[in-house]
C-alpha positions in Angstrom: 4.3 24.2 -2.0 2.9 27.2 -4.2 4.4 28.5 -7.5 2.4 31.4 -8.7 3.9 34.0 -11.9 1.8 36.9 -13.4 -1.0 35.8 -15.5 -0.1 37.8 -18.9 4.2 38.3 -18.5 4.0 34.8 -17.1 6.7 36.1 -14.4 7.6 34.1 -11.9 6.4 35.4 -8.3 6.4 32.2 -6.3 8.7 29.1 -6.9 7.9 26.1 -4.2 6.6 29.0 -1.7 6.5 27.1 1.6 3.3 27.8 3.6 2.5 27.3 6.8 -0.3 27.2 9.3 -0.2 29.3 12.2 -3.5 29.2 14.4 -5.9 30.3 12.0 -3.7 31.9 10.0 -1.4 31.0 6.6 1.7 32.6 6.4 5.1 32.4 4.6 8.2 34.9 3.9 9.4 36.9 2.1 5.6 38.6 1.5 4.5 38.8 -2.0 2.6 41.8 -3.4 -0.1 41.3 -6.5 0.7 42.6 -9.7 -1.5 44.6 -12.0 -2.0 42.3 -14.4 -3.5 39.5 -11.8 -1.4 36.1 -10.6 -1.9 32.1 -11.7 -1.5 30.0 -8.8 -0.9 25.8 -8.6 0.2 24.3 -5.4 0.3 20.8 -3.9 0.3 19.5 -0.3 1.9 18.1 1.7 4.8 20.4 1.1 7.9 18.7 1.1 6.6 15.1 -0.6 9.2 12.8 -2.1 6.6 11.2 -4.0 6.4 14.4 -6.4 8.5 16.2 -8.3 7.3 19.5 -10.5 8.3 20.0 -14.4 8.8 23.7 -14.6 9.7 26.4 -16.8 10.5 29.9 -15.5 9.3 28.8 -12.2 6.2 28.0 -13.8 5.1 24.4 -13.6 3.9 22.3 -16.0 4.0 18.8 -14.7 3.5 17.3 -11.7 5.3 13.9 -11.9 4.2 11.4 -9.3 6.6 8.4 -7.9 4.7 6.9 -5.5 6.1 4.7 -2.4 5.6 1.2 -2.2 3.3 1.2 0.9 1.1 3.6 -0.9 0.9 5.3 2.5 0.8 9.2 1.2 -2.2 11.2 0.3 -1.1 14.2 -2.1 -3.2 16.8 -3.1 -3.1 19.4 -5.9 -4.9 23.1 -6.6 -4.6 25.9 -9.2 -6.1 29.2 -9.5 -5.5 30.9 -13.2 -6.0 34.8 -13.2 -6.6 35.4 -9.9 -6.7 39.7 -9.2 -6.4 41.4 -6.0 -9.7 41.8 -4.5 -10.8 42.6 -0.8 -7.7 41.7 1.5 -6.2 40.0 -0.9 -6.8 36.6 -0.2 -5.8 33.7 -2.3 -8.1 30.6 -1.3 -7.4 27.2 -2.6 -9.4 24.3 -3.3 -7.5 21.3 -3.3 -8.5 18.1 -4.7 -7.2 14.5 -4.6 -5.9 13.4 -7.8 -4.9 10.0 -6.5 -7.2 6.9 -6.4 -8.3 5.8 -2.9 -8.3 2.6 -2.2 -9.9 1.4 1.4 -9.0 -1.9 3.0 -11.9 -2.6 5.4 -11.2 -5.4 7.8 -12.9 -6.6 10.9 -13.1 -10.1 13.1 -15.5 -11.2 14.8 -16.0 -14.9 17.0 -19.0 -15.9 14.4 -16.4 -15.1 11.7 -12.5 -16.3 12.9 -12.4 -18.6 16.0 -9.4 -16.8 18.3 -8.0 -18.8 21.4 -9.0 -17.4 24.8 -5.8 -15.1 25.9 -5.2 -14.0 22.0 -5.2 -10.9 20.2 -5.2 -10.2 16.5 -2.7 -8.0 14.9 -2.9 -6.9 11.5 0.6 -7.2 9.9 0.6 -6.2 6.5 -1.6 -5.2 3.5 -0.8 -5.8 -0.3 -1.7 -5.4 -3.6 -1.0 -7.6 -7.0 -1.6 -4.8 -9.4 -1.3 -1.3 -8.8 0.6 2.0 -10.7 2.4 4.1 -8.8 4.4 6.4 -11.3 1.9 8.9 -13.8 2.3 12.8 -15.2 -0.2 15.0 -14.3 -0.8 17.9 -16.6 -1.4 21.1 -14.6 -2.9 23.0 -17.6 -5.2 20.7 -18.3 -5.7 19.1 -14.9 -5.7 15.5 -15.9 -3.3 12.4 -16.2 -1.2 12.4 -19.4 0.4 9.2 -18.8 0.6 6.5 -16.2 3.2 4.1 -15.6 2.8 0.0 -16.0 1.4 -2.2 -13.3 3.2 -3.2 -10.2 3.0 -4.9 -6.8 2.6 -3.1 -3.5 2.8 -4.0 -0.3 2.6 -2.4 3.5 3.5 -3.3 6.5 1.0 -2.7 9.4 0.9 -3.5 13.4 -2.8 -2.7 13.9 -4.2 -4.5 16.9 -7.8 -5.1 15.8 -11.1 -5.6 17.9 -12.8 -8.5 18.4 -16.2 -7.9 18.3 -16.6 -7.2 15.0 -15.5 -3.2 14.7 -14.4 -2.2 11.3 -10.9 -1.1 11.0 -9.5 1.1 7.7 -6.2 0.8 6.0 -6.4 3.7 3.0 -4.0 3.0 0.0 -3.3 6.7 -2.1 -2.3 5.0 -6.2 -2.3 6.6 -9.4 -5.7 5.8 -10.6 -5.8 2.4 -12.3 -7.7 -0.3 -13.5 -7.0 -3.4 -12.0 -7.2 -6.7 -13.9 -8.7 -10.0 -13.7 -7.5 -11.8 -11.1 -5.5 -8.8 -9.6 -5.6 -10.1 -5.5 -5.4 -8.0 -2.5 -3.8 -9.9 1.1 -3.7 -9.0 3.9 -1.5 -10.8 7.0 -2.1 -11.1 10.6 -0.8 -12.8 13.0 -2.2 -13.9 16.7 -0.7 -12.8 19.6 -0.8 -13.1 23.6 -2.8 -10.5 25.4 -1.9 -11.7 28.8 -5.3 -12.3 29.7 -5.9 -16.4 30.4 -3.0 -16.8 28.4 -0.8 -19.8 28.9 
C-alpha cells in the first residue's frame, strides 16, 4: 500500500495505492503524474495486512499501528521516501526495511540426539512463546517505535515433518521488538507418527 501527497502543500496524491507486480514491471491505476513541488512517499507490504492499520491525516500517514497475530506468522515491511522530484522516467524506487523483530526457531533430530522407533516419523506440531509483544506504534516521521504494548504469550501451530538425520529445519516468528525476561521459555511440540515403513 502507498500513500504519497506533495512535499510542500502536503496534498494528498496517493491514499493506500494498491501496487502490483506484473512480470518485471509495477503497476497500479488510476496513473499518477508528479507535481512541481516534488512528492513524499511511505508504503508498507504486504498490501492488504490485518496486522496493520495507518493513522492518517489528509491521506497522509502518521502512524503505523501494528496488531500482531498470535502465531506471529506475518513478516511486514515498511519504506518512505520524503521529497522525492521527477527525475529520468520517473521512477519511484523503494527500500523497504523490516521493522519487526525476527525471531528463528532452529530445530533438528538426529538418532545420536532423540531415539525414534523404526517405522516412525517426527512431526513438528507447534511452536510457542512465554513472552512476547505483539501490539506497538510506529512513528513514520521519525521511523522508530513510539510505544509498544505489554508482554504476552504466543503460540503456533505447525505440521512440519522433520528429517532424521540431523537437517536443520526453520520456524521464523515476525514480533514487535522486545526484550524478553528472565525465565521467558520457548516450546516446541511434536509428536511421532507412522511412516508405513516397518511399522507395526
Amino acid at each position: 500500500g502507498v500513500y504519497a501527497c506533495g512535499a510542500v502543500s502536503g496534498g494528498t496524491l496517493m491514499n493506500n495505492q494498491k501496487v502490483v507486480r506484473l512480470g518485471d514491471a509495477y503497476i497500479y491505476s488510476p496513473l499518477k503524474y508528479y507535481p512541481a513541488e516534488g512528492a513524499d512517499f511511505s508504503a508498507y507490504a504486504p498490501f492488504g495486512t490485518q496486522s496493520l492499520s495507518v493513522r492518517e491525516s489528509s491521506g497522509v500517514p502518521l502512524e503505523f499501528d501494528f496488531s500482531l497475530p498470535e502465531s506471529l506468522s506475518e513478516d511486514i515491511m515498511l519504506a518512505r521516501l520524503r521529497r522525492r522530484v521527477k527525475s529520468g522516467g520517473g521512477e519511484v524506487k523503494f527500500r523497504f526495511f523490516h521493522p519487526l523483530t525476527r525471531i528463528d526457531v532452529e530445530f533438528a533430530f538426529s538418532p545420536e540426539s532423540v531415539w525414534i522407533p523404526a517405522g516412525k516419523g517426527v512431526r513438528i506440531t507447534g511452536v510457542s512463546l512465554s513472552h512476547c509483544v505483539r501490539e506497538g506504534t510506529y512513528d513514520v516521521s521519525g521511523m522508530s517505535w513510539t510505544s509498544v504494548g505489554g508482554m504476552v504469550p504466543s503460540s503456533r501451530s505447525l505440521l512440519v515433518e522433520a528429517d532424521l538425520d540431523g537437517t536443520v529445519d526453520v520456524c521464523s516468528l515476525y514480533a514487535v521488538p522486545f526484550t524478553a525476561p528472565e525465565g521467558a521459555v520457548l516450546r516446541l511440540d511434536w509428536e511421532t507418527y507412522n511412516t508405513g515403513s516397518g511399522a507395526t
